[in-house]
GUZAMI-936902 format. One record per residue (C-alpha): residue number from 1; residue in three letters; x, z, y. Coordinates in steps of 0.5 Angstrom, whole numbers, plus 500, padded with zeros to 3 digits. Example, Ala and Ser with C-alpha at 12.3 -4.5 7.8 and 13.67 -1.06 7.14 Angstrom:
SITE   nr  rest   c1   c3   c2
SITE    1   Ala  525  516  491
SITE    2   Ser  527  514  498
This chain:
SITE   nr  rest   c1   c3   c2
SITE    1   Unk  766  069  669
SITE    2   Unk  773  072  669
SITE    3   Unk  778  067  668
SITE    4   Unk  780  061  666
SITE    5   Unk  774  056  661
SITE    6   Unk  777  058  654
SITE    7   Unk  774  053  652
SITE    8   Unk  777  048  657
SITE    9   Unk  784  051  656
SITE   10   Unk  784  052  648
SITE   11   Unk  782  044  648
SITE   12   Unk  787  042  653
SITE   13   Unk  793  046  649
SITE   14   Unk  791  043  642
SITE   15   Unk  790  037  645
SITE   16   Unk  797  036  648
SITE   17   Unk  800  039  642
SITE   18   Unk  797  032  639
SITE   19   Unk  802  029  643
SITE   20   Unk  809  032  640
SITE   21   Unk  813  028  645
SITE   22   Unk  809  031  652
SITE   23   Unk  813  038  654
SITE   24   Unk  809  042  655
SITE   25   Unk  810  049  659
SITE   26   Unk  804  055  660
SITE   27   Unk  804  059  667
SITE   28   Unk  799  064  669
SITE   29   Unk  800  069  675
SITE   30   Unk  803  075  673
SITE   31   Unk  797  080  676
SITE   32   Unk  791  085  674
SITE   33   Unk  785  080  674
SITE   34   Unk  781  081  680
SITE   35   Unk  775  081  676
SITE   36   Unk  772  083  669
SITE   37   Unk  766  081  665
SITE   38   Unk  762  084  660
SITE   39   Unk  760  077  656
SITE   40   Unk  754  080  651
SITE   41   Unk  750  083  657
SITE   42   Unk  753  080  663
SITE   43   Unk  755  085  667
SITE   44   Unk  761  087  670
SITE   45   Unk  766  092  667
SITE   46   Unk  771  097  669
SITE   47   Unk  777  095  666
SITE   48   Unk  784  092  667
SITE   49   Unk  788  086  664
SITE   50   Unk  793  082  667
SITE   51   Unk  791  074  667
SITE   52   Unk  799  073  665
SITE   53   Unk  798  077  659
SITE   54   Unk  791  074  657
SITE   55   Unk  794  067  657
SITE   56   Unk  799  069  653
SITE   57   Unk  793  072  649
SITE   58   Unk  789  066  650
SITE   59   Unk  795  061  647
SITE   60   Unk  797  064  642
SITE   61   Unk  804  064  645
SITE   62   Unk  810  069  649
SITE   63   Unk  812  063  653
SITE   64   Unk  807  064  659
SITE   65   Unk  811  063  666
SITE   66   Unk  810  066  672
SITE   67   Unk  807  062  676
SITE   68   Unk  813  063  682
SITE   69   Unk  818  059  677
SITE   70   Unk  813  052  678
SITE   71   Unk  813  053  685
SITE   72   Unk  821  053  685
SITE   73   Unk  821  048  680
SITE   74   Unk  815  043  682
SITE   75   Unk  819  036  682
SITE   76   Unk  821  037  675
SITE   77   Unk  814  036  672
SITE   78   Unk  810  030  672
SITE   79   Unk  803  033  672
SITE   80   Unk  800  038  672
SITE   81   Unk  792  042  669
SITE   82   Unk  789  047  671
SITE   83   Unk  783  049  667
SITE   84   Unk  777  051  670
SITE   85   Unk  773  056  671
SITE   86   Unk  770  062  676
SITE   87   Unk  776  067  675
SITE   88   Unk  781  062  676
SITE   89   Unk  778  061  684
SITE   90   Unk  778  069  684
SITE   91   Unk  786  070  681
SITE   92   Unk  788  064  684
């Protein structure tokens, strides 16, 4: 309700991972998160987070960039996946 399907996104990088000859780069936007969501009872909370940090979080892993440097770069990737999920339409 408030970012990116975990499940999706956790299943895409490990699946990736699999494949030790695809380079894979992680970007998110470097932003509080517009909304925030109690799972356990379902209601909205009052609490900031950064989407940038939480992917960090999410993937176990620094190497977040920002997603400015995709928009720059684009040409120099060959796909791209953008796990789904309400936040996602909210953020981005």
């Amino acid at each position: 309700m408030d970012g990116s399907d975990v499940v999706e996104a956790i299943s895409l990088a490990v699946n990736l991972d699999k494949h030790k000859y695809i380079a894979v780069d992680y970007f998110a936007i470097d932003q509080e998160m517009t909304h925030h969501w109690d799972h356990q009872n379902w209601t909205s909370m009052n609490r900031v987070r950064n989407a940038k940090h939480e992917a960090a979080r999410l993937l176990r892993t620094a190497h977040i960039y920002d997603l400015d440097y995709l928009k720059e770069e684009i040409k120099s990737y060959d796909g791209l996946f953008i796990p789904g999920g309400r936040g996602v339409a909210w953020n981005l």
